[in-house]
N, C-alpha and C positions, 0 to 999 in steps of 0.2 A: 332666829328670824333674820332673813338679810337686809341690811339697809336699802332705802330706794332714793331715787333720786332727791326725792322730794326736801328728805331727810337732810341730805348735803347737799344743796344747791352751791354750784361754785363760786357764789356771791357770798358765801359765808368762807371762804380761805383768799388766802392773799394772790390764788391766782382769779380773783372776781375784779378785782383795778386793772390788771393784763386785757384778761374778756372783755370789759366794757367799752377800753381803750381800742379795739381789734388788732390789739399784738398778738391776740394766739391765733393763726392763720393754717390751714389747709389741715387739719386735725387727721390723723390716722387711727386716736385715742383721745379722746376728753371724756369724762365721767370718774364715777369712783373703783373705786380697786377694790381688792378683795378685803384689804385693812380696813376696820371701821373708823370711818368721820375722814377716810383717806381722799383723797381728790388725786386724778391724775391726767396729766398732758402729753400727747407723743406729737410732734407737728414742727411748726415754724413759729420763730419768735419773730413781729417783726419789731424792726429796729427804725427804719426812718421810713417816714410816707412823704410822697411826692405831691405840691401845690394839687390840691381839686377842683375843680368848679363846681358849685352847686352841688347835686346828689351825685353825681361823677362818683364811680368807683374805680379808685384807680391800685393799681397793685404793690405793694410795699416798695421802697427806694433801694432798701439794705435788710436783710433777715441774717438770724440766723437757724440756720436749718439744723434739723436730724434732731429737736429737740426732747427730751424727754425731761417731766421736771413731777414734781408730787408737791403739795400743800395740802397741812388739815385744817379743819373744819374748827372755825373760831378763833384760829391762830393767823397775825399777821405776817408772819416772813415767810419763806418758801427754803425747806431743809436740803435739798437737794433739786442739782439743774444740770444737764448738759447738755452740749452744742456741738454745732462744727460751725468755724467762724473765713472764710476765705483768705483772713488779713488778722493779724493781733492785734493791729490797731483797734478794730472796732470791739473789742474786750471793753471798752471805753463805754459803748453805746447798750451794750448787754446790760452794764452797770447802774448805767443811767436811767434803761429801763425797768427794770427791777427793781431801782430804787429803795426803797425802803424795806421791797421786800425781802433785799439780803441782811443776812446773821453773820457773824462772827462765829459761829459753830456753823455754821451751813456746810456743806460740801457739794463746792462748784465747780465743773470739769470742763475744760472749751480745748476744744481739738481743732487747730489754726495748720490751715495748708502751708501758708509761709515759715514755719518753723522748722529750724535744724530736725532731723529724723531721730538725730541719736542722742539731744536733749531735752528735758521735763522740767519744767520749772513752777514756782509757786511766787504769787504775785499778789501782792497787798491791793486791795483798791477799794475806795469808797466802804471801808469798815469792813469788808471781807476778805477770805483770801481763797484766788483760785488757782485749780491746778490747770495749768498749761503744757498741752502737748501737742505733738504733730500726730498729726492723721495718718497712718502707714498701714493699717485693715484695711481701707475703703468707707467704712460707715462707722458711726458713733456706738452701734450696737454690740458692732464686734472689737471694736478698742477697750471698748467696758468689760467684755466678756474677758479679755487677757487680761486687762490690767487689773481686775477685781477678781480673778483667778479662778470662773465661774465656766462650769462645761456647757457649751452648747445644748450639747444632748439631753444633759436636765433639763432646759429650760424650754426646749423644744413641746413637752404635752404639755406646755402652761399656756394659756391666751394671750392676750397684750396686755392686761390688767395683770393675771400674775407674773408675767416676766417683767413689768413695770416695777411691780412691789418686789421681786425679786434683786433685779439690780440695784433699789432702792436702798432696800433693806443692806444690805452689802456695801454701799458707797457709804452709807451712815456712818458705819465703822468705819472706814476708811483712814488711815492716819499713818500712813507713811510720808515721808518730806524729801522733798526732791531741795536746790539752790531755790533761795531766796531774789527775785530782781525786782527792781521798780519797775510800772509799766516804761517809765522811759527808756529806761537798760532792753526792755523787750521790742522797743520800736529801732531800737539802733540795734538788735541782732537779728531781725525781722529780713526774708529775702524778700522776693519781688515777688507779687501779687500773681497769681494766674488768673488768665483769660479763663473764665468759667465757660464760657459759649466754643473753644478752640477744640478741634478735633469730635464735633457734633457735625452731623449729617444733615444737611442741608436741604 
């Protein structure tokens, strides 16, 4: 028998404090996977909301995009997460958000545009450790599919629930170790931010 919503409401995993808070934004995927008690996310984290007035809905300050993350059902942290982040710096605010919900076993992956192409690094923060790379696919989808050494083409007849639980499963294991930096070693080798809006059609 397959589980139903009812069963995992996302208010039973650690990504139920995210939802409530409206940091999981523009959903391409939220519901459960094909794993039982599994919850899963494909969207926008946001990261900073801008002053409101009243019910004013106004649209996040800072995100990070291309999210994909999984939590189960009863369990407080969130095992796996990744992003694309514009700036390393805001690795900061990811952390912040999450807050609690990161592990020291977790496996968390943030793909920063400002980063050297032909370095990966691993970064302590706030009791976890994440892996840090530059974005050189174009999308989080396809950095994951190289770096976890996963054929497209497999994953291709699967939905967005199983290629969610797919790359999940895969990242879990995950434990190969790039250089160790403090996030401060990663703000002082950090280039310059790009204009997200530059070379968009006007």
């Amino acid at each position: 028998m397959s589980l139903t919503i009812e069963q995992t409401p996302i208010e039973k995993t650690a990504l139920g404090r995210l939802d409530k808070g409206r940091h999981l934004q523009n959903p391409v995927f939220k519901g459960l996977t094909h794993k039982p008690g599994r919850f899963g996310f494909r969207g926008e984290l946001a990261l900073r909301f801008s002053a409101q007035l009243a019910d004013e809905a106004r649209p996040p300050e800072l995100t990070c995009d291309q999210v994909m993350a999984i939590a189960l059902t009863g369990e407080t942290t969130i095992p796996f997460f990744a992003g694309y982040l514009l700036s390393f710096e805001h690795l900061k605010d990811v952390a912040e958000v999450l807050g609690s919900a990161l592990t020291a076993g977790g496996k968390y992956f943030l793909f920063c545009n400002n980063m050297d192409l032909s370095k990966k690094y691993q970064v302590p923060y706030k009791g976890a450790m994440f892996y840090v790379l530059p974005l050189d696919e174009g999308t989080v989808y396809n950095e994951l599919l190289e770096l976890l050494y996963l054929e497209k083409n497999d994953l291709k007849k699967l939905d967005t629930a199983g290629k969610l639980d797919a790359i999940a499963d895969t990242a879990l294991k995950y434990d190969i170790t790039f250089d160790t930096i403090t996030y401060a070693e990663g703000l002082s080798l950090m280039g310059p931010v790009r204009n997200p809006n530059e070379n968009r059609p006007v």
